[in-house]
DOPADREN-254568 format. One record per residue (C-alpha): residue number from 0; residue in one letter; x, y, z. Coordinates in pm, 1 decimal. Layout:
! DOPADREN-254568
<node NUM,a,<X,Y,Z>>,
...
END
This chain:
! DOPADREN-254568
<node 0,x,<0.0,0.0,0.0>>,
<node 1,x,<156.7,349.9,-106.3>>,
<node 2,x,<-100.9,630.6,70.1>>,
<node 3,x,<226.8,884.4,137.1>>,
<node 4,x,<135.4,1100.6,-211.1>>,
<node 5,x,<-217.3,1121.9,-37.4>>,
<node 6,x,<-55.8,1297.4,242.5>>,
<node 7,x,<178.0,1536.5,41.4>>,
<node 8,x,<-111.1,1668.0,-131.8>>,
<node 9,x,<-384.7,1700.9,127.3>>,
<node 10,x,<-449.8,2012.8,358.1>>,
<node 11,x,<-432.7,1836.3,741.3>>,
<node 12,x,<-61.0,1664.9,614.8>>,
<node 13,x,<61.5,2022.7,566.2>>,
<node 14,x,<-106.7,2153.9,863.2>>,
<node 15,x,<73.6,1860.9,1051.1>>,
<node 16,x,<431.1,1944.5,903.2>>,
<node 17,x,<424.2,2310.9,1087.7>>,
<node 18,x,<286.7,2244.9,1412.9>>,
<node 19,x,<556.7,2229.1,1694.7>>,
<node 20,x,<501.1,1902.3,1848.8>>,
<node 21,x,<700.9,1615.3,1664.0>>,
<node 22,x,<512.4,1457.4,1432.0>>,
<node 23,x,<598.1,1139.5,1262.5>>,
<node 24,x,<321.8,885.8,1046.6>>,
<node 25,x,<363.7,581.3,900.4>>,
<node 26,x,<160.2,334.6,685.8>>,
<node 27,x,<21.9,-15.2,802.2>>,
<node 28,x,<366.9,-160.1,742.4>>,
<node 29,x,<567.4,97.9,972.9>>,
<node 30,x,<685.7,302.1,681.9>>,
<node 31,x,<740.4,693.5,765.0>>,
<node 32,x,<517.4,864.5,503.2>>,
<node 33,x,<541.3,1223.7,692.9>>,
<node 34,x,<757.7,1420.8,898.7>>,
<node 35,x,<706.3,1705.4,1018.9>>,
<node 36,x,<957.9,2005.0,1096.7>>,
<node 37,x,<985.2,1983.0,1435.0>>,
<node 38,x,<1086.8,1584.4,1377.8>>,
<node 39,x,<1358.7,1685.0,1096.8>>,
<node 40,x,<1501.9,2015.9,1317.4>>,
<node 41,x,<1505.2,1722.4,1672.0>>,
<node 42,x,<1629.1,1457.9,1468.5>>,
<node 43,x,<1903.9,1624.9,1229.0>>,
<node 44,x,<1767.2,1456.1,912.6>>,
<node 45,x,<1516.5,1555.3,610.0>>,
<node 46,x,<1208.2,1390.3,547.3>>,
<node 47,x,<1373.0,1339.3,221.6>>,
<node 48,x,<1605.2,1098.6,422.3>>,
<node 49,x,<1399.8,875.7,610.6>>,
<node 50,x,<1123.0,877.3,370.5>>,
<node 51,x,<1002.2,513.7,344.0>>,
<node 52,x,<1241.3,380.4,615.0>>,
<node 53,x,<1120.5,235.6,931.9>>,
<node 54,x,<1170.5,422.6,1295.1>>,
<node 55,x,<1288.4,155.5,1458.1>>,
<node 56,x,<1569.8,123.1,1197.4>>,
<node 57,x,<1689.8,508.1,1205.8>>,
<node 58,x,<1647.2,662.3,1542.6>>,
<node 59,x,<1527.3,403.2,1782.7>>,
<node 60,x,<1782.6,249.3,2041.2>>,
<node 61,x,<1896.3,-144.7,1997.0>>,
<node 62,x,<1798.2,-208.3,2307.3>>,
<node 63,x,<1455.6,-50.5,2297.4>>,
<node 64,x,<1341.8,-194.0,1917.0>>,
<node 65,x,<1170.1,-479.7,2017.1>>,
<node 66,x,<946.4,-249.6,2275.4>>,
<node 67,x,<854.0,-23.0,1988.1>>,
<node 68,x,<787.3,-292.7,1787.7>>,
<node 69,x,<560.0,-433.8,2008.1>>,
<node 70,x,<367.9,-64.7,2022.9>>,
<node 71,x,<373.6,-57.4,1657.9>>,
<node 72,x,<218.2,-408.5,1653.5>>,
<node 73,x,<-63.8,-345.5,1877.8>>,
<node 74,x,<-149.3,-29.5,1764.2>>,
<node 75,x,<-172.9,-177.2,1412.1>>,
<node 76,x,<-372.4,-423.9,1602.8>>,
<node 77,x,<-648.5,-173.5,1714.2>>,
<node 78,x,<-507.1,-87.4,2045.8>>,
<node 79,x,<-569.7,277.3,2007.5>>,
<node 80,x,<-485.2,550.5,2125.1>>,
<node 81,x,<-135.7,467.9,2304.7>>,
<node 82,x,<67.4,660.8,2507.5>>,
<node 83,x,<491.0,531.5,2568.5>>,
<node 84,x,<772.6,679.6,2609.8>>,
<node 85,x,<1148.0,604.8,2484.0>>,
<node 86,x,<1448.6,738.7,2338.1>>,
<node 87,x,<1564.7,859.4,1979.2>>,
<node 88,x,<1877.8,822.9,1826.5>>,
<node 89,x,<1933.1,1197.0,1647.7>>,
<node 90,x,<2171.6,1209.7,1311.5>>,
<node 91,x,<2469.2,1310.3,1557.4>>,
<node 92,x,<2460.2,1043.1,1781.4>>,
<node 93,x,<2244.1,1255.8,2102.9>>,
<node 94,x,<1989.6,1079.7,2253.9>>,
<node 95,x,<1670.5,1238.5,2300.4>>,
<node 96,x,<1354.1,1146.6,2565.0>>,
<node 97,x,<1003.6,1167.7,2380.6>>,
<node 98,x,<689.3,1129.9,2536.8>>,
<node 99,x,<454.8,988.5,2263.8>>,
<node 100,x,<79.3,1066.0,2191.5>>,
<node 101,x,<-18.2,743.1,1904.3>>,
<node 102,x,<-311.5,700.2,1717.4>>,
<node 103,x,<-416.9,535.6,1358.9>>,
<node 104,x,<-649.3,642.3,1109.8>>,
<node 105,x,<-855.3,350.1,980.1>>,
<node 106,x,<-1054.0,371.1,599.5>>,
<node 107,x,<-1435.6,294.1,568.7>>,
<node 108,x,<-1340.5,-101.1,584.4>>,
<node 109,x,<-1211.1,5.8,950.0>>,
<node 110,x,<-847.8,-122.1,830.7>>,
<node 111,x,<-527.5,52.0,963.9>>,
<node 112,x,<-368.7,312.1,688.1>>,
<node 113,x,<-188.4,510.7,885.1>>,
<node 114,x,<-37.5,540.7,1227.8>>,
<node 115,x,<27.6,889.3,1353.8>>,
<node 116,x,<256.8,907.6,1655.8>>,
<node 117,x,<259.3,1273.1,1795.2>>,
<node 118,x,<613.5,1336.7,2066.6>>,
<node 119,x,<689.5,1622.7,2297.7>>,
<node 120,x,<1049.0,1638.1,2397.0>>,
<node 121,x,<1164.2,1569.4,2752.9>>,
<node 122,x,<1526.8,1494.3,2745.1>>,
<node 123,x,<1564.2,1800.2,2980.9>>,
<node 124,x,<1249.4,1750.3,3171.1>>,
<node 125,x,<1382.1,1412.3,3229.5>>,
<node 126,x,<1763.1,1575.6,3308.2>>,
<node 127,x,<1599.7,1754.6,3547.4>>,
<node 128,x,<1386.9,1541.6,3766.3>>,
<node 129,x,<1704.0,1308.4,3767.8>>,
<node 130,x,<1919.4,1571.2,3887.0>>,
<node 131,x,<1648.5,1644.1,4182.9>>,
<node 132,x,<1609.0,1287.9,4242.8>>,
<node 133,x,<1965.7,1248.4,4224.9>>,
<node 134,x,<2001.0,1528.9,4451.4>>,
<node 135,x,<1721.3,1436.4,4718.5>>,
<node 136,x,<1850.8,1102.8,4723.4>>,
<node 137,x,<2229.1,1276.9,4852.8>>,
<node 138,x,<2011.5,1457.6,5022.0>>,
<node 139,x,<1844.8,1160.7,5212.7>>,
<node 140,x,<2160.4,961.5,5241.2>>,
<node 141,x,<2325.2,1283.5,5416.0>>,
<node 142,x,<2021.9,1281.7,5653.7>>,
<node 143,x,<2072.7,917.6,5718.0>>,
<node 144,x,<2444.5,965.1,5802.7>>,
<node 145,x,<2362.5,1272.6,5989.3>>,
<node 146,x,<2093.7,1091.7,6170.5>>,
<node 147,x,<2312.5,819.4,6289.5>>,
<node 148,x,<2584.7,974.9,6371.0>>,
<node 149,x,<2351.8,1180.2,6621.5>>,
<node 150,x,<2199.8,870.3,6743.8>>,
<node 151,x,<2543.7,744.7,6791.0>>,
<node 152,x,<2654.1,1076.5,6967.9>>,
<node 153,x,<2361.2,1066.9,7194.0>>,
<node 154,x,<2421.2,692.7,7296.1>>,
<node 155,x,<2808.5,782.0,7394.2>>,
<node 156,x,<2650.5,1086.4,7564.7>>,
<node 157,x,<2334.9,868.2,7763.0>>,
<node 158,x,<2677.9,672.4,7828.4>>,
<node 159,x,<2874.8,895.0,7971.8>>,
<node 160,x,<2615.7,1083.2,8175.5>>,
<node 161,x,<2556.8,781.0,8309.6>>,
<node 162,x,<2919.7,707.6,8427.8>>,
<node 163,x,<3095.0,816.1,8772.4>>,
<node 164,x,<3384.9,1076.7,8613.2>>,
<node 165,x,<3608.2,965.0,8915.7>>,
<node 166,x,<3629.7,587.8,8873.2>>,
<node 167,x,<3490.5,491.7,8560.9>>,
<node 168,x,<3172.1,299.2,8664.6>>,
<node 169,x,<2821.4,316.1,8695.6>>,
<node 170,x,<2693.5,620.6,8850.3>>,
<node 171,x,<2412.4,688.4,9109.6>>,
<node 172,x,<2151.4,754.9,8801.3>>,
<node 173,x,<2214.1,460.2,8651.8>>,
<node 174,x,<2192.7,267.5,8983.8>>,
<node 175,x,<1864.6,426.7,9081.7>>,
<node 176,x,<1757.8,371.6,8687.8>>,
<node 177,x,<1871.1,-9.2,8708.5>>,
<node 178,x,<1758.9,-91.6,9027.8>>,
<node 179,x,<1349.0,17.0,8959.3>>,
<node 180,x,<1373.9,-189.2,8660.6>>,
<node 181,x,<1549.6,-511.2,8853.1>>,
<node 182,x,<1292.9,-462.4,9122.6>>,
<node 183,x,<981.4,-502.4,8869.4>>,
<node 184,x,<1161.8,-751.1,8671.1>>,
<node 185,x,<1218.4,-977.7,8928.4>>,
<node 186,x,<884.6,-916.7,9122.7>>,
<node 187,x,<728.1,-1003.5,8769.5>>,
<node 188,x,<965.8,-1399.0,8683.2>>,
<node 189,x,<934.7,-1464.7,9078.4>>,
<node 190,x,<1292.8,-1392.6,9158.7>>,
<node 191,x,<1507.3,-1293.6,9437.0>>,
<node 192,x,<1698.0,-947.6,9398.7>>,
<node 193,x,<2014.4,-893.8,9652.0>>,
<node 194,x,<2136.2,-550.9,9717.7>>,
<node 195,x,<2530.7,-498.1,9853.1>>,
<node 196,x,<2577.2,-143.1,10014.1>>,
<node 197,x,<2937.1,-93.8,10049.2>>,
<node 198,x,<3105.2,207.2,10221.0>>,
<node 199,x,<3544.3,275.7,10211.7>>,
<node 200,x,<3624.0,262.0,10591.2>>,
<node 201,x,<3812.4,563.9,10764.8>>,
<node 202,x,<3797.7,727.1,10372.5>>,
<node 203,x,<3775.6,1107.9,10601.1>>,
<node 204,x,<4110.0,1014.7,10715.2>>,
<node 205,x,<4234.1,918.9,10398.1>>,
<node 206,x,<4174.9,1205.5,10256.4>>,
<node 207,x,<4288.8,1393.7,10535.9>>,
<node 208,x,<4644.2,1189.4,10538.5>>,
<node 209,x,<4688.5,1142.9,10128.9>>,
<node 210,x,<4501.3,1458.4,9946.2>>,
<node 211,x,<4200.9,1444.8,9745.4>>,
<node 212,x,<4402.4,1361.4,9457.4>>,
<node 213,x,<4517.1,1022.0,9623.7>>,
<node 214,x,<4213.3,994.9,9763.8>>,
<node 215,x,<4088.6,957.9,9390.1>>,
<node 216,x,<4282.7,714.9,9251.1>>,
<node 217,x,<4170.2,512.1,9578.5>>,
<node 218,x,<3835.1,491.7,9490.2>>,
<node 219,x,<3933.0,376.0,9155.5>>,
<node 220,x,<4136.8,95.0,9258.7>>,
<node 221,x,<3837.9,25.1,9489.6>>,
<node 222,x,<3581.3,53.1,9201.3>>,
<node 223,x,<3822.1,-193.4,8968.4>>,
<node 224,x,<3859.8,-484.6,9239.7>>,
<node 225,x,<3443.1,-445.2,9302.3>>,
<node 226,x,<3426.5,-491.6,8932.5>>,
<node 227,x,<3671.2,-750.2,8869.5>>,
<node 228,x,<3531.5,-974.2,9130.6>>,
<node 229,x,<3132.5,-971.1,8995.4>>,
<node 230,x,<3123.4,-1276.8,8725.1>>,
<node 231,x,<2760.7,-1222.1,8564.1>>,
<node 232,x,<2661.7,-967.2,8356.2>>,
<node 233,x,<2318.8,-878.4,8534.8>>,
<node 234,x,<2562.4,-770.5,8796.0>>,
<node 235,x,<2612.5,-377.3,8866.9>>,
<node 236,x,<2823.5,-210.2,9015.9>>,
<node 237,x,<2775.4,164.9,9090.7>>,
<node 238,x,<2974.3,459.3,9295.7>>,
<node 239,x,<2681.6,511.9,9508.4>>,
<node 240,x,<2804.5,883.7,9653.3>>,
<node 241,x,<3099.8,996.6,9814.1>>,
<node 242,x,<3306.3,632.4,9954.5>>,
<node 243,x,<2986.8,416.9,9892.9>>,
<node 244,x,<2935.7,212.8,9618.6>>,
<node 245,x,<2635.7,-46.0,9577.4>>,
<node 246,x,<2588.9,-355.4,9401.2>>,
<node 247,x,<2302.9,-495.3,9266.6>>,
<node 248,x,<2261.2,-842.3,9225.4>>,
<node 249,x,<1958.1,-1001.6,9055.6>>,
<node 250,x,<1828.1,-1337.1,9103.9>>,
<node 251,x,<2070.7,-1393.7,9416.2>>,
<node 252,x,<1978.6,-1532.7,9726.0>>,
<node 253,x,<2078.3,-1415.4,10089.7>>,
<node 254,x,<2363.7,-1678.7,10128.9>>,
<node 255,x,<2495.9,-1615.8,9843.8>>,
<node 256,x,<2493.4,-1279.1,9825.3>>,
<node 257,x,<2628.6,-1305.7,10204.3>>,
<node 258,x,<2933.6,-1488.8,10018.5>>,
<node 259,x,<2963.2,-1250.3,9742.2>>,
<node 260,x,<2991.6,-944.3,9959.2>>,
<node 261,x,<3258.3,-1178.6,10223.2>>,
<node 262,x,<3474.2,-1185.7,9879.5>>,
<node 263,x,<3440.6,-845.8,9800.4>>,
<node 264,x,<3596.8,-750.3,10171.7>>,
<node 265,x,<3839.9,-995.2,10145.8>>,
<node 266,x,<3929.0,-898.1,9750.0>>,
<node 267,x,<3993.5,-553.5,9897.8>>,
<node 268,x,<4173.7,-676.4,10205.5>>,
<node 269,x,<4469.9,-816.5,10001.1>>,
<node 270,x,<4505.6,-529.9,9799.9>>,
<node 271,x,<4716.3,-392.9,10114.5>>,
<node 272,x,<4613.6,-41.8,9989.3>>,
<node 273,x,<4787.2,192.5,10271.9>>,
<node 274,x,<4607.9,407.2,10504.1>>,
<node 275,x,<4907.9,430.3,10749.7>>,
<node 276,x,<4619.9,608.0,11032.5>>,
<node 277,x,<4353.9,332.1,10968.3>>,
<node 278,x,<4290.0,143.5,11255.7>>,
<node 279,x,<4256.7,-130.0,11088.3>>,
<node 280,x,<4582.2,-321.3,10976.2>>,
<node 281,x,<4734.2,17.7,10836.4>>,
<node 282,x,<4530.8,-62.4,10515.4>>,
<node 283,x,<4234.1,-17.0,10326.1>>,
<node 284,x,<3916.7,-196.7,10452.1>>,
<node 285,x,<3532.9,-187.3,10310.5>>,
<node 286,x,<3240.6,-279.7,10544.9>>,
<node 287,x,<2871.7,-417.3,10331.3>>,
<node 288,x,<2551.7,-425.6,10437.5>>,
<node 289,x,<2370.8,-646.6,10252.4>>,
<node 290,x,<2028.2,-735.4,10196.5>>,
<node 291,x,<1799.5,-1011.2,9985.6>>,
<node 292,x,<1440.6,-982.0,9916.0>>,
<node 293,x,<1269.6,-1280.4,9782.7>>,
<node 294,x,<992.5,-1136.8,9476.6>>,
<node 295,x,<694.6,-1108.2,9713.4>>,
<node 296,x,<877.3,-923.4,9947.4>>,
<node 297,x,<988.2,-643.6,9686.9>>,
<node 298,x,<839.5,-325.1,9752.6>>,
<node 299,x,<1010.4,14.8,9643.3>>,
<node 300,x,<1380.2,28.6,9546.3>>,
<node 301,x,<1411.0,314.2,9838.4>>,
<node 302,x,<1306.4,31.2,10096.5>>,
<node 303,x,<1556.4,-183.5,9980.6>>,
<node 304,x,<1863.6,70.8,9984.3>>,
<node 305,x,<1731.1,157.2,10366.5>>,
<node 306,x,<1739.7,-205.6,10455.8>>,
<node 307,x,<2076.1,-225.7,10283.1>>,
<node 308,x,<2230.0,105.6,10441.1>>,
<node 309,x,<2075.9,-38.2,10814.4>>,
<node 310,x,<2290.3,-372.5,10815.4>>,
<node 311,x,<2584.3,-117.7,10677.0>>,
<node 312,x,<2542.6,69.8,11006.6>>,
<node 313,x,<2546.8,-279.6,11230.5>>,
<node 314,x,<2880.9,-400.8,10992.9>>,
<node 315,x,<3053.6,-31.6,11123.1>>,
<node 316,x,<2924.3,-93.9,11460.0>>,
<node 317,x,<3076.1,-422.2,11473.6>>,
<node 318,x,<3437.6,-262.9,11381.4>>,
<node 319,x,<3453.9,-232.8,11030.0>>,
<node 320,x,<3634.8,-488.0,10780.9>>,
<node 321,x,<3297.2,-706.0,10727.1>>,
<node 322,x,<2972.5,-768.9,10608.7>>,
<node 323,x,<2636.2,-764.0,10776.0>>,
<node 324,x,<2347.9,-896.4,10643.7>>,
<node 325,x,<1960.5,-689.8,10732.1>>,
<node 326,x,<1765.1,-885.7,10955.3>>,
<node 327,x,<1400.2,-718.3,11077.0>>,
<node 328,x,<1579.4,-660.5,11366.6>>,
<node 329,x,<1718.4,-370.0,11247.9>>,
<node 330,x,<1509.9,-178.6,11133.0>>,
<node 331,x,<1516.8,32.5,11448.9>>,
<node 332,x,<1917.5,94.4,11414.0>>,
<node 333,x,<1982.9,472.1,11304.3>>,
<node 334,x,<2256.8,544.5,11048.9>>,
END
């Protein structure tokens, strides 16, 4: 079928050459029987040129043919209008985006003469939303460093503010923090929860004797052999205030807690740390009160640091250099 003179000589085929948008028809077969000015002045070639030839055989990408041929096909089929979008090879070798509008023209039999496909250029709409997407996706990433990097920042800092800047360990936040959650933990899986209250004997004296300075480094020798000696990790130890330091100890029972604390004296006992005006052996001593609540007994984490600081009071009264455990007894002692 040859309907491209039919074109060159009717009114609507000129019209079509001098409109802006890209215009480019072919017959049934695919052949391009117009195109327009727009097409020649995107493309680089004359109508004269590609006259007769098939699209997909001048501008369209290897890689894309088969997908226009497939348009073509159904289009040619009835499947009218269709919209796709894909790139054209100009004369010089540039690629170009075009959005296409396609349509076909049908004679009174209703069979396919010609195919009209009408394109609007958008290589540089296209450059641009790449370049924002490009840049919103730096964008994001940045954002996503950024954010982790703060969330990493604020961990360290959650850490530190919850260290003791003296020795290194657990502060009295965390301690208060960690004991309220051991307490309903424990109430909650039926457990026992043991509490050691431990206070640096004489440490006035110390200080008094050595300076603050050595009075420092003291407590961190203290705070290391406390550490050292606790073997489970739901274990903590924490400078309590001033010489005290507590001990939390989940899950333990009264003995053993007893024999955890009698460790913890002796552990700092053969340290031979010297405090030359201690009454006691020259060196450094700790006395612990200690105290173990089975779960139903568990009430508020303040009534277990008062039972804890009561047998501290009785293991001072009793000369220091030991442990104590809280018995009701106690609970009219005064600290």
């Amino acid at each position: 079928m040859n309907n491209a003179p039919l074109f060159d000589n009717n009114l609507a085929a000129e019209i079509l050459k001098t409109v802006g948008a890209i215009i480019c028809v072919m017959d049934s077969t695919g052949r391009i029987v117009l195109f327009n000015k727009a097409a020649e002045e995107l493309t680089g070639y004359s109508f004269a040129e590609i006259k007769g030839r098939y699209p997909w055989d001048v501008f369209i990408l290897p890689e894309e043919t088969d997908a226009v041929r497939h348009v073509f096909s159904r289009l040619t089929s009835g499947h009218f209008p269709n919209n796709h979008t894909n790139y054209w090879l100009t004369k010089h070798g540039e690629r170009r985006l075009l959005d296409w509008s396609n349509t076909a023209l049908v004679d009174d039999s209703g069979e396919i003469e010609y195919v009209i496909a009408t394109a609007v250029d958008i290589t540089k709409q296209k450059q641009a939303e790449d370049e924002i997407r490009d840049y919103q996706l730096h964008l994001e990433e940045k954002i996503d460093k950024r954010t982790r990097e703060l969330k990493m920042l604020n961990e360290q800092l959650d850490k530190i503010s919850r260290l003791d800047a003296t020795t290194g360990i657990f502060n009295r936040r965390h301690f208060d923090e960690v004991l309220d959650v051991e307490i309903r933990r424990c109430k909650r899986q039926g457990l026992n929860l043991s509490l050691l209250l431990c206070d640096v004997d004489n440490f006035k004296l110390y200080n008094d004797t050595y300076g603050h300075v050595e009075g420092d480094a003291c407590l961190r020798e203290i705070a290391s052999v406390l550490s050292d000696n606790l073997n489970r990790a739901t274990d903590v130890v924490s400078r309590y205030g001033g010489e005290e330091f507590a001990i939390i100890l989940p899950g333990m029972h009264g003995g053993e807690a007893m024999e955890m604390g009698k460790r913890l004296v002796d552990a700092i006992r053969s340290k031979r740390l010297a405090h030359i005006h201690s009454p006691i052996e020259n060196i450094i001593t700790i006395s612990i009160g200690a105290v173990s609540f089975e779960a139903d007994q568990l009430s508020t984490a303040e009534a277990l640091v008062q039972a804890a600081d009561k047998a501290l009071y009785h293991a001072k009264e009793s000369g220091r250099n030991n442990i104590k455990q809280y018995d009701g007894s106690m609970d009219g002692s005064e600290t």
